[in-house]
C-alpha positions, 0 to 999 in steps of 0.5 A: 500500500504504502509502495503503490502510494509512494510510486503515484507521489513519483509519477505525479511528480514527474508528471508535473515536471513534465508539464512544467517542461512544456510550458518552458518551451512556449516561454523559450520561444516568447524570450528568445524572439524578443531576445533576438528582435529587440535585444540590441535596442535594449542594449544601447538604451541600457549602455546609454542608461548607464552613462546618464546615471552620471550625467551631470557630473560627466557634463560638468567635466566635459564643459567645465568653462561654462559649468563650473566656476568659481567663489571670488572673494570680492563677491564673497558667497552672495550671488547677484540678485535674481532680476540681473541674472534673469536679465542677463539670460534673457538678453542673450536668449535665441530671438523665437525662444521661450523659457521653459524652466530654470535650474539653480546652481547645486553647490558653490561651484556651479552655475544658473542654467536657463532652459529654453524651448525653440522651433524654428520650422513648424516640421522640425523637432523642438529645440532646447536652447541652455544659458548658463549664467555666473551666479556670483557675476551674472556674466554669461558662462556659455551657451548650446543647444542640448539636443544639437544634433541626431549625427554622432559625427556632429557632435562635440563636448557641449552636446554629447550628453543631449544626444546620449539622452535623445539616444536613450529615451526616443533612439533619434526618432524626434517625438514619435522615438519617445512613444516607441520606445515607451511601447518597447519597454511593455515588451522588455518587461516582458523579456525579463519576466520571461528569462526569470521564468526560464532560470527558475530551476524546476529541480531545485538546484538553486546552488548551480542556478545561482552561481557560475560553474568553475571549469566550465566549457566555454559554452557552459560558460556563456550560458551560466553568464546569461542566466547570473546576470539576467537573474541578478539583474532583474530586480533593479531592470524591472524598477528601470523599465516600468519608471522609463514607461511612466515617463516616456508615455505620461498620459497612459501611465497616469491612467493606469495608476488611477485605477488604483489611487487619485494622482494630482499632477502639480502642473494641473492646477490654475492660475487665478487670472483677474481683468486687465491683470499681467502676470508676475515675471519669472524673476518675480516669482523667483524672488517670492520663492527665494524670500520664503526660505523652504526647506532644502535646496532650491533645484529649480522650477517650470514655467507657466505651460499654459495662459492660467497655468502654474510655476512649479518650484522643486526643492530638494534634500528637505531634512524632514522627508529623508525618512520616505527616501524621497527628499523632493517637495513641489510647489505648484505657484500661482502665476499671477499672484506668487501665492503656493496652491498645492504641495506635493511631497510624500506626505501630503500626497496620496498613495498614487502621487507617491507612486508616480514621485517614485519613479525619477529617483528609481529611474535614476537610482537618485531614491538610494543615493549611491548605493542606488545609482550604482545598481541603476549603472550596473543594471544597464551595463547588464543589457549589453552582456545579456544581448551579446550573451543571448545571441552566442548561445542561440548561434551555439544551440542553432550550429549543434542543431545543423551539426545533428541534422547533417549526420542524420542522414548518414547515419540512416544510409549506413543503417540501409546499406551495412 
């Protein structure tokens, strides 16, 4: 009795492990045509995902002249006030360009830089005109177009990180690249979700799933790579992928998460306009702002995008949110008046304005400080490996199906003829 139910507990067993066997080939084939098809886009938006972890202290190394200055003594660690330097910019600007928000100097060493929008032809993509201005000064430091050019031939020190970005988040396909490669995301998901699928070790051995065989062949080799990295990885890739999702395709982001909770968009609010009433100047603004002393650092803010529209003011490292990991507070600023019409940080927002908050700093791995941008760096180096890795145990397991196939043949003529 007991022998009989010890044998059914055994081919139940394999049975199910069989099962199992069979549905992992459905999902082999699933990884292996996303794998192949979409493998080396991924790897040059993981790459370029690594370089961008670092973006800005990359920038300022390349353009220190326009980037980085210095704390004369004579003008001691005061800056200029807000309405010269905001002058300043403005006299310099490109003649069809509009301000589209201002990034404050984040330490003593660096600079104001003014962010415009420009489209000089109705066919064209839009343009992003930087100024960069001496906060101690008020002098001009530099200027550029961020997104100078799509031709990797045509680009040099001040316009290298504009074209990584447009290469990260549209691929060079100008607007429509950002909707693209929002979809592509929904299937590099999915290849993750796969490859863990095919990791998972249906017979337990969780040693050798998770290690690297020592003395292996070189095709053992390749393939233990493949599956190391893919697992180790996946975690830090999913968290990447979905907040690079969220951000390339903002609409259907929203949507999905207010399924769940509300989400306010802090740029969503108006503007109370009175008759005959002129808004107040960025400038203006920035000194209401300034003279209010938030907590944290003062990163920057976003112009008005509409006639009723709000300035929306973003401060940084703010002592009392260190405990939700995200230390950012935003300000949504009444245009006309100066007056603070919503807050949106961590503790005031619902669980789906925490949720979308989230996504930057995961995307950045700024959510972690170090720690988390060197995982979001090595996370993308990881695509590179998998891609290359994938491709050479495909062409492994196709050469060793031709190689069988082609002995077949002689195999069943020397069974006919003896």
């Amino acid at each position: 009795m007991c022998s009989a139910y010890k044998d059914y507990g055994v081919v139940r067993k394999v049975n199910r492990l069989s099962m199992l066997k069979g549905r992992r080939k459905f999902w082999l084939d699933v990884h292996l045509y996303l794998g192949l098809s979409l493998g080396l886009i991924l790897a040059v938006i993981g790459l370029t995902g690594s370089i961008l972890v670092f973006w800005t202290e990359i920038d300022e190394w390349l353009n220190s002249e326009m980037l980085i200055v210095s704390t004369p003594n004579e003008y001691g660690i005061n800056y200029r006030p807000l309405q010269e330097i905001f002058t300043t910019a403005e006299a310099v600007r490109p003649p069809d360009a509009k301000l589209y928000a201002v990034i404050y100097p984040r330490n003593n060493d660096t600079v104001f830089c003014f962010w415009y929008k420009a489209k000089t032809k109705p066919d064209e993509d839009q343009t992003y005109p930087n100024i960069f201005v001496n906060p101690y000064t008020a002098k001009v430091t530099g200027m550029r177009n961020f997104y100078a050019s799509i031709n990797p031939l045509k680009i040099n020190r001040s316009t290298l990180m504009g074209f990584i970005f447009n290469l990260h988040y549209r691929f060079l396909f100008g607007e429509a690249g950002i909707f693209i490669i929002g979809i592509l995301s929904v299937f590099f998901i999915i290849s993750v979700f796969t490859g863990l699928i095919l990791w998972w070790p249906l017979t337990g051995k969780w040693r050798q799933a998770l290690s690297l065989k020592r003395n292996a062949s070189p095709e053992r080799f390749n393939f233990d790579l493949h599956k190391t990295f893919g697992f180790y990885s996946t975690i830090v890739l999913l968290a990447v992928l979905f907040s690079g999702f969220s951000m390339n395709l903002g609409e259907e982001f929203k949507w999905l998460v207010e399924r769940f909770s509300p989400v306010t968009d802090p740029f969503s609010m108006n503007s109370t306009r009175r008759p005959d009433e002129l808004p107040l100047s960025p400038a203006s603004i920035a000194e209401i702002m300034t003279n209010k002393k938030g907590e944290g650092r003062l990163h920057g803010f976003y112009m008005p995008s509409e006639e009723t529209g709000v300035y929306v003011f973003e401060h940084k490292e703010i002592p009392s949110l260190s405990r939700f990991v995200i230390d950012t507070r935003k300000f949504s600023v009444d245009q006309f008046t100066g007056k603070i019409l919503h807050v949106a940080d961590p503790i005031t927002g619902s669980a789906g304005d925490v949720f979308t908050q989230w996504q930057w700093p995961l995307h950045s791995g700024q959510a972690f400080g170090w720690t988390g941008r060197i995982l979001v760096f090595l996370s993308g180096l990881a695509c590179p490996v998998l891609f290359v890795t994938g491709v050479i145990r495909w062409l492994q397991k196709r050469n060793a199906y031709r190689s069988h196939k082609s002995r077949q043949p002689g195999k069943a003529q020397s069974i006919i003829n003896p």
